[in-house]
C-alpha positions as CSV (number, residue, x, y, z in Angstrom):
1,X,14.5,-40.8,17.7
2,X,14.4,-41.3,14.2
3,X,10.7,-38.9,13.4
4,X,13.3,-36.7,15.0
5,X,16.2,-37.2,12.9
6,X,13.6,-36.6,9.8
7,X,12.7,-33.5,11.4
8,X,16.3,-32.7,11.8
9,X,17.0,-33.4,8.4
10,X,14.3,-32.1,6.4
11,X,15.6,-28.7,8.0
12,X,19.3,-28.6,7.5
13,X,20.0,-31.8,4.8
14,X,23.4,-30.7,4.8
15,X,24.4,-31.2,8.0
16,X,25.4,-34.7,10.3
17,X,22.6,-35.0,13.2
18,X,24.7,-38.1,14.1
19,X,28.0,-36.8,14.6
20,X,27.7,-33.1,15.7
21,X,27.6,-31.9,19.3
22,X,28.0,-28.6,19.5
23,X,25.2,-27.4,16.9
24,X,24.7,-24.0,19.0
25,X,28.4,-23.5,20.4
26,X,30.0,-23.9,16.9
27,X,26.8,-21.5,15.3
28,X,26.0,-24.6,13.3
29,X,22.5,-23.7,13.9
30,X,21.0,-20.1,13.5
31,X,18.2,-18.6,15.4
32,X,15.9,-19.3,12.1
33,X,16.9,-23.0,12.5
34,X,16.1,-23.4,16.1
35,X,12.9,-21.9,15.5
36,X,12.0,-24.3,12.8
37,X,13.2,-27.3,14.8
38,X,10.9,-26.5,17.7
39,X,7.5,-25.7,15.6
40,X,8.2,-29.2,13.8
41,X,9.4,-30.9,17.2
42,X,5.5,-29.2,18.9
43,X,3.9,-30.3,16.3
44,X,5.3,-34.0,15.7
45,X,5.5,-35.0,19.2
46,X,2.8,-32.9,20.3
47,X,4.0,-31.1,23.1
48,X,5.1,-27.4,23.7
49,X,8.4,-26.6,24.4
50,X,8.6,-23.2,26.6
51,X,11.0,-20.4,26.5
52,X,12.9,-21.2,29.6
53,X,13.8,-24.1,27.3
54,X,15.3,-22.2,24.5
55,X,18.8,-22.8,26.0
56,X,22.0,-24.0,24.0
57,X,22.4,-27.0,25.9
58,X,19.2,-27.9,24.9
59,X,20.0,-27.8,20.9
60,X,23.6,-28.5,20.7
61,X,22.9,-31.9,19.4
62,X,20.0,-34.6,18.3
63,X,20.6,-36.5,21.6
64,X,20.1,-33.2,23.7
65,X,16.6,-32.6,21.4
66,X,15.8,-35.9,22.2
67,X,16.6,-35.4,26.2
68,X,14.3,-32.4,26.3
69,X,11.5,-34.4,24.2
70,X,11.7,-37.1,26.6
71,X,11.3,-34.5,29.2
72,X,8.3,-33.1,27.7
73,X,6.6,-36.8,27.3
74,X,7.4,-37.9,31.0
């Protein structure tokens, strides 16, 4: 979680991983964010997260990033 929470952070600094939940339902996060969060997520954790994956639930928060990770590394 926390090479995540770098990733999360070296892409919006300005914002609380920790405390928000609802990154994509309160347009926290843009479309150009989500795309940089999942090239840096493929490429630290070395997996490939596919389109049908692309969904708000998905993004709304570090701990849903992390679910879908953990998904990928099962």
């Amino acid at each position: 979680m926390d090479k995540l929470m770098a990733i999360l952070t070296d892409i919006r600094p300005d914002l609380d991983f920790e405390k928000q939940n609802k990154l994509i339902d309160d347009g926290v996060l843009d479309s150009f964010d989500i795309i940089s969060i999942v090239s840096e997520v493929n490429a630290a954790f070395d997996i490939g997260i596919n389109v049908a994956d692309l969904l708000p639930e998905n993004f709304n928060s570090a701990e849903a990033i992390w679910n879908l990770i953990e998904r990928y590394n099962a």
